[in-house]
CHARMM-style PDB file with segment names, atoms N, HN, CA, C and O in Angstrom:
ATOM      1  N   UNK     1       7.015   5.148   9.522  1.00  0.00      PROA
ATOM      2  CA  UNK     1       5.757   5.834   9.382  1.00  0.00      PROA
ATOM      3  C   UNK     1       4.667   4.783   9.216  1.00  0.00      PROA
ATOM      4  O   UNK     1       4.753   3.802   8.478  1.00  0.00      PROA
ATOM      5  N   UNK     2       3.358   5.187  10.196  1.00  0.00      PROA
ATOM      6  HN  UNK     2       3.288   5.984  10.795  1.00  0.00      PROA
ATOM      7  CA  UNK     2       2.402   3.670   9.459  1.00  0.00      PROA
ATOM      8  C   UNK     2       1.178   5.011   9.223  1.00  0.00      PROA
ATOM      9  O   UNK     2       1.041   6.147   9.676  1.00  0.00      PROA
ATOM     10  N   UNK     3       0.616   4.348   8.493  1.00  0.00      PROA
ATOM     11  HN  UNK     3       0.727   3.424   8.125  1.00  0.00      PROA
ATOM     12  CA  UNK     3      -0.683   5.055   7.992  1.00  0.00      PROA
ATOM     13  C   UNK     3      -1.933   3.582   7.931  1.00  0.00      PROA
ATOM     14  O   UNK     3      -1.812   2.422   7.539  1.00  0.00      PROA
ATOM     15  N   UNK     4      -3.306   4.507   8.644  1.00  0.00      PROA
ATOM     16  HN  UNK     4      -3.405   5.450   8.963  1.00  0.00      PROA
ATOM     17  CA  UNK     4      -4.087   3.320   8.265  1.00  0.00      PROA
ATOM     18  C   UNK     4      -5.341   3.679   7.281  1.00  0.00      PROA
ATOM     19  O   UNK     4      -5.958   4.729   7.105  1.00  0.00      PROA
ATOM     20  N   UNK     5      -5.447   2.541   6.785  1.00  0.00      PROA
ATOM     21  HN  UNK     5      -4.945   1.688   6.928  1.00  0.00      PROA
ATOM     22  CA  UNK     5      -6.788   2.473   5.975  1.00  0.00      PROA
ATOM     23  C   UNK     5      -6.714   2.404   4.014  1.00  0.00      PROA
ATOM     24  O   UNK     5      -7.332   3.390   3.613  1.00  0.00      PROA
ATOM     25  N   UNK     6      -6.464   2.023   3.464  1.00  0.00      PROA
ATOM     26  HN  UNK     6      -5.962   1.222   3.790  1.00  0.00      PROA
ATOM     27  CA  UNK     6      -6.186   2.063   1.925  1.00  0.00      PROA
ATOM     28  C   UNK     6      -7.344   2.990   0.948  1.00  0.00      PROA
ATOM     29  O   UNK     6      -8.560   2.990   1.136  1.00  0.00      PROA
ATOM     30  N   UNK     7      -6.820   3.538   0.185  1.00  0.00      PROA
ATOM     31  HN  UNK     7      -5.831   3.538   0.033  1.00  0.00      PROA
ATOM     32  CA  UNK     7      -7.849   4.026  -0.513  1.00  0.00      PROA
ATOM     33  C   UNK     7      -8.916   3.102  -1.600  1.00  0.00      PROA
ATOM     34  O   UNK     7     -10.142   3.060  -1.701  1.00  0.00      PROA
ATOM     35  N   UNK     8      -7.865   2.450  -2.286  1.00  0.00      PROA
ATOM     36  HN  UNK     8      -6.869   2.484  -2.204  1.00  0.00      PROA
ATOM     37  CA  UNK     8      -8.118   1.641  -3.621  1.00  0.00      PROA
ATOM     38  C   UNK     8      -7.305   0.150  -3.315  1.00  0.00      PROA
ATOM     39  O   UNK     8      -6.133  -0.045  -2.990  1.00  0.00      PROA
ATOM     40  N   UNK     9      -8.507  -0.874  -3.573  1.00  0.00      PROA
ATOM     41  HN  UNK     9      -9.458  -0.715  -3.837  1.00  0.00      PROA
ATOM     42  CA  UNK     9      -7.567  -1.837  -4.269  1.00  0.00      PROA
ATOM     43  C   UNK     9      -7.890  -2.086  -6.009  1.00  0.00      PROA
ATOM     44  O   UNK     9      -9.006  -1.801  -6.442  1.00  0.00      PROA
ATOM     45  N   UNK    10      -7.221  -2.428  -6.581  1.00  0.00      PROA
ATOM     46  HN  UNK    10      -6.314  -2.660  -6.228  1.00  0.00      PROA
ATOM     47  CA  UNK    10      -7.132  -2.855  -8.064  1.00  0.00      PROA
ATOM     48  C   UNK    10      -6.191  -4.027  -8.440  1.00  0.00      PROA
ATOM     49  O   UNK    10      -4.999  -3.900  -8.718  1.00  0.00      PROA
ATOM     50  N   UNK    11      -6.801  -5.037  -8.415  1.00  0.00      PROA
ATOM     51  HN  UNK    11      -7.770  -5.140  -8.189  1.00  0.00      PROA
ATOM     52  CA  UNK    11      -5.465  -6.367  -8.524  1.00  0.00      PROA
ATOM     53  C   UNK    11      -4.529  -6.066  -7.812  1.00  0.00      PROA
ATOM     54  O   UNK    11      -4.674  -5.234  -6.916  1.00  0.00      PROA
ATOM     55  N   UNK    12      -3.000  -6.860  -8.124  1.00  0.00      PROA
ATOM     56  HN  UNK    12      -2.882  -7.536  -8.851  1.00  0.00      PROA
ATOM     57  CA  UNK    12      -2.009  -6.698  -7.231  1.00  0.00      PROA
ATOM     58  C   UNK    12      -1.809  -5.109  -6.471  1.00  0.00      PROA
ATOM     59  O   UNK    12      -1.135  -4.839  -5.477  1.00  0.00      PROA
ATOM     60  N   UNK    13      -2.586  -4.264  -7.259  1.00  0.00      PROA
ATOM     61  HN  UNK    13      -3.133  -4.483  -8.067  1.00  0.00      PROA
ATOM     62  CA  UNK    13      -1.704  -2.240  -6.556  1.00  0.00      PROA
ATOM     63  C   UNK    13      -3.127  -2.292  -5.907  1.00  0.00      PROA
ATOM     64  O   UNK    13      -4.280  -2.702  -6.040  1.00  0.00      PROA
ATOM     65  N   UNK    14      -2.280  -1.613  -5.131  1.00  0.00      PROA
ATOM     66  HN  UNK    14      -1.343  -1.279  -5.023  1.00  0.00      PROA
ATOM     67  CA  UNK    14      -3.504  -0.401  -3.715  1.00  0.00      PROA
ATOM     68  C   UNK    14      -2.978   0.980  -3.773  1.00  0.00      PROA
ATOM     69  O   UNK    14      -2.029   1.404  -4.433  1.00  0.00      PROA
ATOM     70  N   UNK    15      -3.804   1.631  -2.924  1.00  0.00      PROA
ATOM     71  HN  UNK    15      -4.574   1.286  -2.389  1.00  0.00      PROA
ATOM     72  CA  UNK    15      -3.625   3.316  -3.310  1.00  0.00      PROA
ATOM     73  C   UNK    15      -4.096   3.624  -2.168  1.00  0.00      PROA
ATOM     74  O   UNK    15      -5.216   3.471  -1.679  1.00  0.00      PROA
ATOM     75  N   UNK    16      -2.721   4.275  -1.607  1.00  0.00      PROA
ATOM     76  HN  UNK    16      -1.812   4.399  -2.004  1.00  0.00      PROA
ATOM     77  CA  UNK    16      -2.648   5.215  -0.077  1.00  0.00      PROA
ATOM     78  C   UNK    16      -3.057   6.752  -0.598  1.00  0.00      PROA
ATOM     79  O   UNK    16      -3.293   7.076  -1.762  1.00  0.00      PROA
ATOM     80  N   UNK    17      -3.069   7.384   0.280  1.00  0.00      PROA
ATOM     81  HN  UNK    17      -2.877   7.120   1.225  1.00  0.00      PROA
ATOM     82  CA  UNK    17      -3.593   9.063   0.360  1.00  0.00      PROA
ATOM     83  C   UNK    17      -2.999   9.536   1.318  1.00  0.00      PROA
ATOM     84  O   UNK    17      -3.034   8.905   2.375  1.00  0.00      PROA
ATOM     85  N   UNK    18      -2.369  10.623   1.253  1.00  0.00      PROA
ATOM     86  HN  UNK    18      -2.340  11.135   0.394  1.00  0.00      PROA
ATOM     87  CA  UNK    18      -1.917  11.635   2.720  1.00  0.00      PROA
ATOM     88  C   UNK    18      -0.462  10.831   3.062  1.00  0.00      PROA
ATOM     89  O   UNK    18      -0.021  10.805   4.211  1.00  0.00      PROA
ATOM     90  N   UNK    19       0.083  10.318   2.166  1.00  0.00      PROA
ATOM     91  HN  UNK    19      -0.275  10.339   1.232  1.00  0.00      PROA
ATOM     92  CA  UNK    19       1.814   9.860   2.566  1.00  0.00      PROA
ATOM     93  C   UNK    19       2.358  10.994   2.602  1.00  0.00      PROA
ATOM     94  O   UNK    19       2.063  11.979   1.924  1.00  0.00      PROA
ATOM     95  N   UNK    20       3.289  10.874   3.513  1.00  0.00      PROA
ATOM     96  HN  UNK    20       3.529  10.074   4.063  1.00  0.00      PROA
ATOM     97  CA  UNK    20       4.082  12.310   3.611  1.00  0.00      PROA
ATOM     98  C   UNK    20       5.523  11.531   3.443  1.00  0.00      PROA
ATOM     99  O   UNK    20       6.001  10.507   3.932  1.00  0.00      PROA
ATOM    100  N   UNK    21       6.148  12.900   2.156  1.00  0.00      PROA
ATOM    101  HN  UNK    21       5.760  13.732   1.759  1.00  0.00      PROA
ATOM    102  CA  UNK    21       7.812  12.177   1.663  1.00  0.00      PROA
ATOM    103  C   UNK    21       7.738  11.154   1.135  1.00  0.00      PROA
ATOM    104  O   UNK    21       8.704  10.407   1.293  1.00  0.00      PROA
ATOM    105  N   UNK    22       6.537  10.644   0.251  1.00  0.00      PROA
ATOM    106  HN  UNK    22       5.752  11.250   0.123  1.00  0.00      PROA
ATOM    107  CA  UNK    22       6.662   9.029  -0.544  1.00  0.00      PROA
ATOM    108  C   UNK    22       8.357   9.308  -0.995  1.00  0.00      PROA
ATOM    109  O   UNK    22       8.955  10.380  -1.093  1.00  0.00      PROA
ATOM    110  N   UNK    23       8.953   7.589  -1.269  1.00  0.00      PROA
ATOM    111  HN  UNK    23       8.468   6.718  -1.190  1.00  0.00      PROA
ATOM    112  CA  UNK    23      10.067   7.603  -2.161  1.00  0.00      PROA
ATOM    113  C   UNK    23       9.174   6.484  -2.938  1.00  0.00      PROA
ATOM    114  O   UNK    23       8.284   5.692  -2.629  1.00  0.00      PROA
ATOM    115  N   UNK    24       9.877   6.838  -4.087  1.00  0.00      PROA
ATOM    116  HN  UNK    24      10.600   7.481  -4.337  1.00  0.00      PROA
ATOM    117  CA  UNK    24       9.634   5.893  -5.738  1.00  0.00      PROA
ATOM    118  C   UNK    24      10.770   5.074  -5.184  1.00  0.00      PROA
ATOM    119  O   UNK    24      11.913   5.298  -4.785  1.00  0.00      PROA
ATOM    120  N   UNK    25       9.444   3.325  -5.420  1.00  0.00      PROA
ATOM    121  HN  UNK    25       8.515   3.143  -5.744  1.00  0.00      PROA
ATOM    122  CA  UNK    25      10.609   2.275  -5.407  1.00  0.00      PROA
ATOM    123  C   UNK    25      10.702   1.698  -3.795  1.00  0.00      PROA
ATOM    124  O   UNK    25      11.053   0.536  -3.589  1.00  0.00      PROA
ATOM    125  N   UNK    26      10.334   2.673  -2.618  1.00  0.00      PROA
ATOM    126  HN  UNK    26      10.048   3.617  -2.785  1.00  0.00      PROA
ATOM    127  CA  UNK    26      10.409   2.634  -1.579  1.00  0.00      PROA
ATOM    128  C   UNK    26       9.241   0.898  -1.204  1.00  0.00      PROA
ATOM    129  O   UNK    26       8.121   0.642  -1.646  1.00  0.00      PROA
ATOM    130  N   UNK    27      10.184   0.012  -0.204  1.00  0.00      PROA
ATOM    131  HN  UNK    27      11.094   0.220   0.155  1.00  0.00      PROA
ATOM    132  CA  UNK    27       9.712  -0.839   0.200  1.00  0.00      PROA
ATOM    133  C   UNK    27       8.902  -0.628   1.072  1.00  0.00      PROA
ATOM    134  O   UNK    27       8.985   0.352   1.813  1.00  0.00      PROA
ATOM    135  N   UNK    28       7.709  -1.755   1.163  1.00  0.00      PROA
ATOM    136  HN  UNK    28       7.642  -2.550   0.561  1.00  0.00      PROA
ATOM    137  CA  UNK    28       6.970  -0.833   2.581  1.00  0.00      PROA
ATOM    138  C   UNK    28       6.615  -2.139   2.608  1.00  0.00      PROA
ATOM    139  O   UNK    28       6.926  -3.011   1.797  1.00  0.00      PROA
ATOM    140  N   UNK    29       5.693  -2.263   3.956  1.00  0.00      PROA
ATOM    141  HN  UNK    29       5.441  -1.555   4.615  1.00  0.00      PROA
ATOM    142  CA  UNK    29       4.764  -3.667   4.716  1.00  0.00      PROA
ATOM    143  C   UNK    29       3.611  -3.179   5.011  1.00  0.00      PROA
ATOM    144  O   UNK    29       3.378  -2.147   5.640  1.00  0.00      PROA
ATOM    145  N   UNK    30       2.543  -4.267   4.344  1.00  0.00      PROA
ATOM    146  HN  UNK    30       2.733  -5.105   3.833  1.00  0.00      PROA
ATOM    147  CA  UNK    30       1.294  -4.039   4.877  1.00  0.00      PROA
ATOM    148  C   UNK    30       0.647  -4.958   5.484  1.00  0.00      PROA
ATOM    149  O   UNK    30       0.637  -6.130   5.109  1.00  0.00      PROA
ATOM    150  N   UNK    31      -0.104  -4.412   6.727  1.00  0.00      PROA
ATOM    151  HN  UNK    31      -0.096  -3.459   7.031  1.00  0.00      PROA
ATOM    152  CA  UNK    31      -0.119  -5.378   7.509  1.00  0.00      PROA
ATOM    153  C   UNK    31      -2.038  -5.174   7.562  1.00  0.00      PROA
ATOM    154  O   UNK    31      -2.607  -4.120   7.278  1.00  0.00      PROA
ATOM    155  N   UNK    32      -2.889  -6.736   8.084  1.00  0.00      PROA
ATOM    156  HN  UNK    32      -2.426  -7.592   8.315  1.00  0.00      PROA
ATOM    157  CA  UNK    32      -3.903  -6.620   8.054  1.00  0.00      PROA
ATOM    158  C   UNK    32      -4.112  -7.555   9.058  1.00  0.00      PROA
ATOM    159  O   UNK    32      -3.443  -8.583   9.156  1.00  0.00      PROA
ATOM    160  N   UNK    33      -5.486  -7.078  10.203  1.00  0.00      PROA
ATOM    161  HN  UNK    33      -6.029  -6.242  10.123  1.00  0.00      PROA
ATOM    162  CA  UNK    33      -5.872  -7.506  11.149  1.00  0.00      PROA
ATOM    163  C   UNK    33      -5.454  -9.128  11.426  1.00  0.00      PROA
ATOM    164  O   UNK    33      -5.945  -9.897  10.600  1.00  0.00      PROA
ATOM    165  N   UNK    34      -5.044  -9.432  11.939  1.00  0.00      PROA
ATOM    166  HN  UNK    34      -4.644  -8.808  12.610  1.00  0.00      PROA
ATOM    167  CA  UNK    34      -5.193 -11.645  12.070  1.00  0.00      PROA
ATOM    168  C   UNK    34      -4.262 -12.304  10.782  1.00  0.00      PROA
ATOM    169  O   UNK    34      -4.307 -13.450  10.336  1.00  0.00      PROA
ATOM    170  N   UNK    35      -3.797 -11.681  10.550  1.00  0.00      PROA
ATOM    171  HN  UNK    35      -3.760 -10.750  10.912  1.00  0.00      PROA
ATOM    172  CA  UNK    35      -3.341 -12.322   9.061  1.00  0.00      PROA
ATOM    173  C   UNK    35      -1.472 -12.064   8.148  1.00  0.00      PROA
ATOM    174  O   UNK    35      -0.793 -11.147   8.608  1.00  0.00      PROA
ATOM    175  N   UNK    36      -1.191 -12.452   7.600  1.00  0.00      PROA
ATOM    176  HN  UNK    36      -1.743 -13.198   7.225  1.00  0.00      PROA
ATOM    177  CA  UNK    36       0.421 -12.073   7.412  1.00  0.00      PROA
ATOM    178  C   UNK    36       0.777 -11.188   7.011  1.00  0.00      PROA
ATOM    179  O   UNK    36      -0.218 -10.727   6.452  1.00  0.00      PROA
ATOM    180  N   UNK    37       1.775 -10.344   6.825  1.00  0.00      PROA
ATOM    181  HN  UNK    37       2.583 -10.718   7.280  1.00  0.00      PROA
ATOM    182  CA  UNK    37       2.482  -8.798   6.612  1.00  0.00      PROA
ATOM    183  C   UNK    37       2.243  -9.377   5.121  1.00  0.00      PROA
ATOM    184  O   UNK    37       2.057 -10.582   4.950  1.00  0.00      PROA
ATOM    185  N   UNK    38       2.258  -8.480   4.080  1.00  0.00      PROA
ATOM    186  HN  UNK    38       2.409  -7.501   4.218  1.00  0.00      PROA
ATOM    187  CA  UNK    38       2.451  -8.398   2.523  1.00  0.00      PROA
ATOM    188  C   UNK    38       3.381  -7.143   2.844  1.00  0.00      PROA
ATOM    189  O   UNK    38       3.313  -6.222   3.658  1.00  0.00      PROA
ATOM    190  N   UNK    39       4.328  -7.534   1.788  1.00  0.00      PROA
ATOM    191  HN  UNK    39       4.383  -8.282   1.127  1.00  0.00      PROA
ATOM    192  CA  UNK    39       5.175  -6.636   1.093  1.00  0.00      PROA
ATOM    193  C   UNK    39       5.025  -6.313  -0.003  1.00  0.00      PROA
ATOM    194  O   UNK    39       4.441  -7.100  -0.747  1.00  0.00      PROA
ATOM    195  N   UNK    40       5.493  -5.038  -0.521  1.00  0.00      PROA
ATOM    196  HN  UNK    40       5.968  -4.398   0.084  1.00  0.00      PROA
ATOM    197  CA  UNK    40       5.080  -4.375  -1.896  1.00  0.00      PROA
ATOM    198  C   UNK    40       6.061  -2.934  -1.862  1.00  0.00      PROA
ATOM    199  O   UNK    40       6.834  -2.510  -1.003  1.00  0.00      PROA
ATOM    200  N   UNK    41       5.702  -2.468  -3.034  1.00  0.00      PROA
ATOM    201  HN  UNK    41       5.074  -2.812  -3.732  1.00  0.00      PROA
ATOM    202  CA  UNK    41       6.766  -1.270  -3.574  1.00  0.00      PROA
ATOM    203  C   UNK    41       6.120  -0.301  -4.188  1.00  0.00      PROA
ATOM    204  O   UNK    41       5.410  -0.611  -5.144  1.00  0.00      PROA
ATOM    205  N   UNK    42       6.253   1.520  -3.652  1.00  0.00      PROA
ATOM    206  HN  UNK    42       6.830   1.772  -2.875  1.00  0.00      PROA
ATOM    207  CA  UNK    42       6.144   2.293  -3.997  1.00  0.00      PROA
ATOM    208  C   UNK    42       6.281   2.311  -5.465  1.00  0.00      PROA
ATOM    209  O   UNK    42       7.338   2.581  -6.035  1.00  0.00      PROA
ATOM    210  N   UNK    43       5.240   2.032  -6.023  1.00  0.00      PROA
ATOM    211  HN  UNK    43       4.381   1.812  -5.561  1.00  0.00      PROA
ATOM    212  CA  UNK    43       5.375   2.200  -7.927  1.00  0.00      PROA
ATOM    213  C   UNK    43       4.839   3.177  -8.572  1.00  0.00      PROA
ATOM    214  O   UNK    43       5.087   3.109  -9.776  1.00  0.00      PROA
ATOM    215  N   UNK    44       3.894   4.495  -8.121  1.00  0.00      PROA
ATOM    216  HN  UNK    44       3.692   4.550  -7.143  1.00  0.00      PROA
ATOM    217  CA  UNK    44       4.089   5.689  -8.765  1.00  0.00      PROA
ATOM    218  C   UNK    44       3.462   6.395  -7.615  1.00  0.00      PROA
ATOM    219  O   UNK    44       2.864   5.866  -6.677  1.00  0.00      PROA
ATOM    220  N   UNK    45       3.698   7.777  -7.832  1.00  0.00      PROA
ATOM    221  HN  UNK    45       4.184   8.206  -8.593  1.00  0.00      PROA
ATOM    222  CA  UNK    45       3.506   8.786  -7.060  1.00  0.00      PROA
ATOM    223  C   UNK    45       3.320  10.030  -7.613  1.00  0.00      PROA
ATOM    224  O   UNK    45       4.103  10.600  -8.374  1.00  0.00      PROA
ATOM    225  N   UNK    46       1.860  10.591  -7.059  1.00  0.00      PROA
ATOM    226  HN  UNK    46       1.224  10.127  -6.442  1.00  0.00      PROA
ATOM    227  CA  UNK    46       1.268  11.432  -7.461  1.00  0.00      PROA
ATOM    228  C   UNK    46       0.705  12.963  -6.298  1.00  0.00      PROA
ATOM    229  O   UNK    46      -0.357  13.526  -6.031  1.00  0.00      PROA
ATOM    230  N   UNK    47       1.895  13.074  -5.983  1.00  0.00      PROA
ATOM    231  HN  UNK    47       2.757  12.617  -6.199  1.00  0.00      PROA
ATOM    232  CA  UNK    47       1.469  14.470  -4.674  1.00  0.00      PROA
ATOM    233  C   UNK    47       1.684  13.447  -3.186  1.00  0.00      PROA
ATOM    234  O   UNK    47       2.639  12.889  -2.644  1.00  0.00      PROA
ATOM    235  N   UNK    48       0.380  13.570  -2.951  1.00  0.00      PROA
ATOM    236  HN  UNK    48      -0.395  14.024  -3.391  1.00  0.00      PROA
ATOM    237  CA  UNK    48       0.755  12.888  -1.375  1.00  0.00      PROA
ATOM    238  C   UNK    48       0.117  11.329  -1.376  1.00  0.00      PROA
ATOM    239  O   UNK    48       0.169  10.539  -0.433  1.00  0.00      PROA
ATOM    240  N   UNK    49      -0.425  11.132  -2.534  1.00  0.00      PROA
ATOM    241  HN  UNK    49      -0.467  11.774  -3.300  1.00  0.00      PROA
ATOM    242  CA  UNK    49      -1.068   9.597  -2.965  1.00  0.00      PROA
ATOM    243  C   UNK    49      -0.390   8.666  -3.717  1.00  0.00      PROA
ATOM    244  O   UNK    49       0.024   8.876  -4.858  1.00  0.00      PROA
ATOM    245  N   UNK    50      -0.239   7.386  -2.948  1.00  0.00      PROA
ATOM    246  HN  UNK    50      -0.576   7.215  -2.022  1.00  0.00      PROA
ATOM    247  CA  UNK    50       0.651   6.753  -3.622  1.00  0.00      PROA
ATOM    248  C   UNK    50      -0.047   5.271  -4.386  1.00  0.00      PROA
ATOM    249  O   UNK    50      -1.193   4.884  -4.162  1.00  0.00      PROA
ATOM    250  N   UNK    51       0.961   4.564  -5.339  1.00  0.00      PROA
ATOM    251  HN  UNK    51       1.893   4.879  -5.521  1.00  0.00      PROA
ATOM    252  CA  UNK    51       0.499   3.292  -5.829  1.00  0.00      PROA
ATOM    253  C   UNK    51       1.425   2.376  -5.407  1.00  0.00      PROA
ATOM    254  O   UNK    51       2.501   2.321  -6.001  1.00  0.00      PROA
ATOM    255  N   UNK    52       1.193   1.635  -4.471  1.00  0.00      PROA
ATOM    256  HN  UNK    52       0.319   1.679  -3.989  1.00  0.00      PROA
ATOM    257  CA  UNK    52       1.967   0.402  -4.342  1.00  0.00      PROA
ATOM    258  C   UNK    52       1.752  -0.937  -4.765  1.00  0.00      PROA
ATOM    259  O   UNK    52       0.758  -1.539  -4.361  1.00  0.00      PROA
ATOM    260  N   UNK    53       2.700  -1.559  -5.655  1.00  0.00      PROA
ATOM    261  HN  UNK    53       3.508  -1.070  -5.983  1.00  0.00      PROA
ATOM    262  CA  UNK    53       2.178  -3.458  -6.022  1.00  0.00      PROA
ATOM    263  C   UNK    53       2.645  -4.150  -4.670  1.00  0.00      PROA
ATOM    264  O   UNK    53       3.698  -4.086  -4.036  1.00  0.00      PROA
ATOM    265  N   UNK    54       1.488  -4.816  -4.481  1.00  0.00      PROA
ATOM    266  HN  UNK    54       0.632  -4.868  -4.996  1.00  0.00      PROA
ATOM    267  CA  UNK    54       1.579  -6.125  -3.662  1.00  0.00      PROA
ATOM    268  C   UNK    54       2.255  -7.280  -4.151  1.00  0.00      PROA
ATOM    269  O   UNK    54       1.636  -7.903  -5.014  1.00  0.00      PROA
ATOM    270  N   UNK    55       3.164  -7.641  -3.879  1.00  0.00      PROA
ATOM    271  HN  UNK    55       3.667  -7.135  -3.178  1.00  0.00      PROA
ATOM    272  CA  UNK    55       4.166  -9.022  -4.116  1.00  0.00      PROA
ATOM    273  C   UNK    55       2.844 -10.193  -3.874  1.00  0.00      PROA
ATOM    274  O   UNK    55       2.178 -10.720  -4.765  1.00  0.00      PROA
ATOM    275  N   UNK    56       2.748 -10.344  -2.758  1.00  0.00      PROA
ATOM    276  HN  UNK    56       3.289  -9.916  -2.034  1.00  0.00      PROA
ATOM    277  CA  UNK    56       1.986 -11.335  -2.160  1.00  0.00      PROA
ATOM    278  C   UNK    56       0.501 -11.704  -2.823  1.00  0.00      PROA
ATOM    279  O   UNK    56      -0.058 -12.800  -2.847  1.00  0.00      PROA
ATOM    280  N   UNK    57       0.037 -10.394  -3.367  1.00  0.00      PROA
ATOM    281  HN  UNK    57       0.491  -9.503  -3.348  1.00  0.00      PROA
ATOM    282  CA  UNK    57      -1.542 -10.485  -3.577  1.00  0.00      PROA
ATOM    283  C   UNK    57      -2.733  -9.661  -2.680  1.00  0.00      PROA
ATOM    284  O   UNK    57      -2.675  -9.841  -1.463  1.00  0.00      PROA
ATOM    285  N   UNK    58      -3.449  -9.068  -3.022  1.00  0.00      PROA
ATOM    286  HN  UNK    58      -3.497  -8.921  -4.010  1.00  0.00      PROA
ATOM    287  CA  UNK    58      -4.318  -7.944  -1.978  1.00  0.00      PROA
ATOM    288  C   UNK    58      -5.618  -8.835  -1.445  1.00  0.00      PROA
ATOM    289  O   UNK    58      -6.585  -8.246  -0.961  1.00  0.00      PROA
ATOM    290  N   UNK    59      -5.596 -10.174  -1.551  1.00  0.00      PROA
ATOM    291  HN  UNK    59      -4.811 -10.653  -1.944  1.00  0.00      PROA
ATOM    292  CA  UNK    59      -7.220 -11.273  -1.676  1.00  0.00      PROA
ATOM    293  C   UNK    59      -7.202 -10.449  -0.140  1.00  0.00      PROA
ATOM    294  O   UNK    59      -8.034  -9.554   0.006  1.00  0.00      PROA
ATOM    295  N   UNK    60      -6.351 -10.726   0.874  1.00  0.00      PROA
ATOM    296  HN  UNK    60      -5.675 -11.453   0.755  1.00  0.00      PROA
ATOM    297  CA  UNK    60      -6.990 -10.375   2.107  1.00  0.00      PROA
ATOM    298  C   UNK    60      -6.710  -9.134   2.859  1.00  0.00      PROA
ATOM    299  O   UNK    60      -6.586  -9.001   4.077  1.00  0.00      PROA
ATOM    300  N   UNK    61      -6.622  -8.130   1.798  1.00  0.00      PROA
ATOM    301  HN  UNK    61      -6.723  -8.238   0.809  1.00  0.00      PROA
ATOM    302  CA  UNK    61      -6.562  -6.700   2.321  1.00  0.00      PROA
ATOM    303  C   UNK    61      -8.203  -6.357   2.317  1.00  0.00      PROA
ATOM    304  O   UNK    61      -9.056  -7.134   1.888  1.00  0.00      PROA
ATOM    305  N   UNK    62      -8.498  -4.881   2.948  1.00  0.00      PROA
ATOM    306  HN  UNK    62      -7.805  -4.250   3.296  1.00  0.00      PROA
ATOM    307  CA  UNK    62      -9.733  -4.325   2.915  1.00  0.00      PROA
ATOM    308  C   UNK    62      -9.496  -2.676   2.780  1.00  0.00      PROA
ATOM    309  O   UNK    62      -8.428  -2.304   3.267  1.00  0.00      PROA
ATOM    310  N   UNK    63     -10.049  -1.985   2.391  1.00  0.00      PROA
ATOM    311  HN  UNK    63     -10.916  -2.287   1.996  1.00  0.00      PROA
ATOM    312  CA  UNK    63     -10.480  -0.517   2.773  1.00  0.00      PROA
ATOM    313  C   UNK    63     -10.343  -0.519   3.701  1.00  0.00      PROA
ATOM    314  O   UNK    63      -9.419   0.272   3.892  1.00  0.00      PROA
ATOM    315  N   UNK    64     -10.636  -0.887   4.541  1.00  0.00      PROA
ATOM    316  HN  UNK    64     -11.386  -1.530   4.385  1.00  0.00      PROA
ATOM    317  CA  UNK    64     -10.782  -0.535   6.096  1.00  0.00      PROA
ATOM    318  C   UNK    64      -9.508  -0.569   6.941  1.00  0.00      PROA
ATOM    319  OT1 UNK    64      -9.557  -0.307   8.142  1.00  0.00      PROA
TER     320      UNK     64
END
């Protein structure tokens, strides 16, 4: 499943919207224009919005 665009960043966690079937714990990759995949982990879940920590660091993620 890919979804684009982040809701929130906040230090290492970001915050998706409209996941469909999050799993808690679930590995995922995020990927950003020109630049390297970050990995991170489904760490709470709230309906269809999720919180994932970034391993790597969010310096070169965007909203967008």
């Amino acid at each position: 499943m890919e979804y684009l665009g982040l809701n929130e960043i906040n230090g290492s966690l970001v915050t998706l919207e409209g996941v469909e079937n999050p799993v808690y714990e679930e590995i995922v990759k995020l990927k950003s224009r020109g630049r390297a995949d970050k990995t991170g982990r489904v760490a709470r879940i709230d309906g269809d919005r999720v919180v994932i920590q970034v391993f790597q660091g969010t310096e070169d993620l965007s909203l967008k």
